[in-house]
N, C-alpha and C positions, 0 to 999 in steps of 0.2 A: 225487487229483482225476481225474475220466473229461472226458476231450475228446466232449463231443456228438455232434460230425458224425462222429467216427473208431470211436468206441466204444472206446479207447485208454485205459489210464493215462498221464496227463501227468506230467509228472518235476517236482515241485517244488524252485525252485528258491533257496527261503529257508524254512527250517521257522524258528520262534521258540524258543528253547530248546537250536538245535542246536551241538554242540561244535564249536565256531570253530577249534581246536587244529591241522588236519591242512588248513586251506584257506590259501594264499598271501596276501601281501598284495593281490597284483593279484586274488585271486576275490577277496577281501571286500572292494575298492573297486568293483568290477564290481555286487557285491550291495548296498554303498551306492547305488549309482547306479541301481539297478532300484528299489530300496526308494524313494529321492525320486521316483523319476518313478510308482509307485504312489501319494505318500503326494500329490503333487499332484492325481493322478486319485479317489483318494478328497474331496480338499477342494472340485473341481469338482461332484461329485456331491452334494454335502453342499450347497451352495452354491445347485445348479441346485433340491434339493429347496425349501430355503428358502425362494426364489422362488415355488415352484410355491405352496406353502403360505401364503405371505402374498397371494399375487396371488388364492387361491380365500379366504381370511380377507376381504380388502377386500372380494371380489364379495358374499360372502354378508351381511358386516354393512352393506356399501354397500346392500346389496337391503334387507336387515330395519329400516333408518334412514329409507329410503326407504317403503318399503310403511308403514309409523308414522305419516311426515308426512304419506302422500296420504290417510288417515285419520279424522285431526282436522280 
């Protein structure tokens, strides 16, 4: 992964797949605890999308229900 602003390779810090074997307990609760506070910030995102999608769903069939009855 390239850091943007640095032009940097960033150091990832939990590959999926990776051999657990040679990391301590204290790094794999450390990467537990990165891992929840990502899997929270993916659920906000997920969450804020939903929103967005139902709020533009209501506008547009709210309009198309509307435009219908001022019709007849």
């Amino acid at each position: 992964m390239i850091d943007e602003e640095s032009g940097r390779t960033k150091k990832t810090l939990h590959a999926v797949g990776e051999d657990l074997a040679p990391l301590s307990v204290a790094e794999l609760e450390t990467r537990i605890t990165i891992l929840r506070g990502e899997i929270t910030r993916l659920e906000g995102a997920i969450a804020g999308k939903r929103k967005t999608a139902a709020a533009a769903d209501a506008l547009f069939r709210g309009g198309a229900k509307g435009e219908s009855d001022a019709s007849s």
